[in-house]
C-alpha positions as CSV (number, residue, x, y, z in Angstrom):
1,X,-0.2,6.8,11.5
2,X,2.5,6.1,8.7
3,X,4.7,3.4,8.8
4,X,8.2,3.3,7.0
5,X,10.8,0.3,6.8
6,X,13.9,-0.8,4.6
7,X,12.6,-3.3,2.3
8,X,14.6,-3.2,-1.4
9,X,11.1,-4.4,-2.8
10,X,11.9,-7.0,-5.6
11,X,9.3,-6.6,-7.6
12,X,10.5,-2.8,-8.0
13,X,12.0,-1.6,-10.9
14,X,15.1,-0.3,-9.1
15,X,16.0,-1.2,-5.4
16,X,14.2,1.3,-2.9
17,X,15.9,3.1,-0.1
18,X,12.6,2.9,1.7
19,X,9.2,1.0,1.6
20,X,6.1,2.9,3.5
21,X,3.1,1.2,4.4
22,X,0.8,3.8,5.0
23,X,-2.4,3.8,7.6
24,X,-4.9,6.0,6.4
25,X,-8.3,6.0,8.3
26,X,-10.0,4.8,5.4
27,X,-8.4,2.5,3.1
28,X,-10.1,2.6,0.2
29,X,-10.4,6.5,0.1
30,X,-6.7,6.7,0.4
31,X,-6.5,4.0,-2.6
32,X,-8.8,6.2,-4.4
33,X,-6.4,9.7,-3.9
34,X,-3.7,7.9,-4.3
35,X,-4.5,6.9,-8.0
36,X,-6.0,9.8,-8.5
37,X,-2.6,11.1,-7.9
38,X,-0.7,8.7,-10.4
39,X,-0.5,5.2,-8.3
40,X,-1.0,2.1,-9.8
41,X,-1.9,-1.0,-9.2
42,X,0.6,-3.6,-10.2
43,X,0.2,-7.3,-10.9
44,X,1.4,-9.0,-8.1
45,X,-1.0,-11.8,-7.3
46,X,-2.8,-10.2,-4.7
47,X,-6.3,-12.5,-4.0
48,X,-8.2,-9.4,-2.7
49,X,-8.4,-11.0,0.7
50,X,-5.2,-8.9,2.2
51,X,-5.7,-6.3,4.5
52,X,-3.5,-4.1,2.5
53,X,-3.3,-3.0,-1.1
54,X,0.0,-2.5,-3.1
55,X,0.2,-0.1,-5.2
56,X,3.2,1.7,-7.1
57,X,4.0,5.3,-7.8
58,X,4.6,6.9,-11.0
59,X,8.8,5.5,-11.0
60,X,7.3,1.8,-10.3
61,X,8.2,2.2,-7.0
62,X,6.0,0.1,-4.3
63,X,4.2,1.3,-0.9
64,X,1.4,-0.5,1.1
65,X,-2.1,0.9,2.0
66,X,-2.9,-0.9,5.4
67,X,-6.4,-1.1,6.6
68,X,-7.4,1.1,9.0
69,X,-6.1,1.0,13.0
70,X,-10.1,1.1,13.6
71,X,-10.6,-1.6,11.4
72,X,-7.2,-3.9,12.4
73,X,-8.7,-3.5,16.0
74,X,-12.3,-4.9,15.3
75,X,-10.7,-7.7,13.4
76,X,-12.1,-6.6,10.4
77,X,-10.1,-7.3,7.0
78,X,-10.4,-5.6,3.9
């Protein structure tokens, strides 16, 4: 499932005509593509303890990886 909203992220270097948060079925595989692929992690004061991870793409533009619907429904966090 993939979620998409308007959000002009303000930690993004430009304003962004969408934000996704993105539900993968496993979270830290899709972290792992994803940098694979060019993301980054950027310094946002994240304690770990979220159930999602921000990450940006290669324009500094910011999406969410949301723990998994499996996960969110066993009241697991990351």
């Amino acid at each position: 499932m993939t979620q998409a909203r308007y959000d002009p992220h303000p930690t993004c270097q430009r304003n962004s005509a969408l934000h996704l948060d993105l539900r993968p079925d496993d979270q830290q595989s899709a972290v792992g593509r994803a940098i694979e692929l060019g993301a980054t992690l950027p310094a946002l004061g994240q304690s770990g303890s979220e159930s999602w991870q921000v990450l940006a793409d290669p324009d500094g533009n910011p999406f969410c990886i949301l723990q998994s619907q499996r996960d969110l429904d066993a009241g697991h966090s990351s």
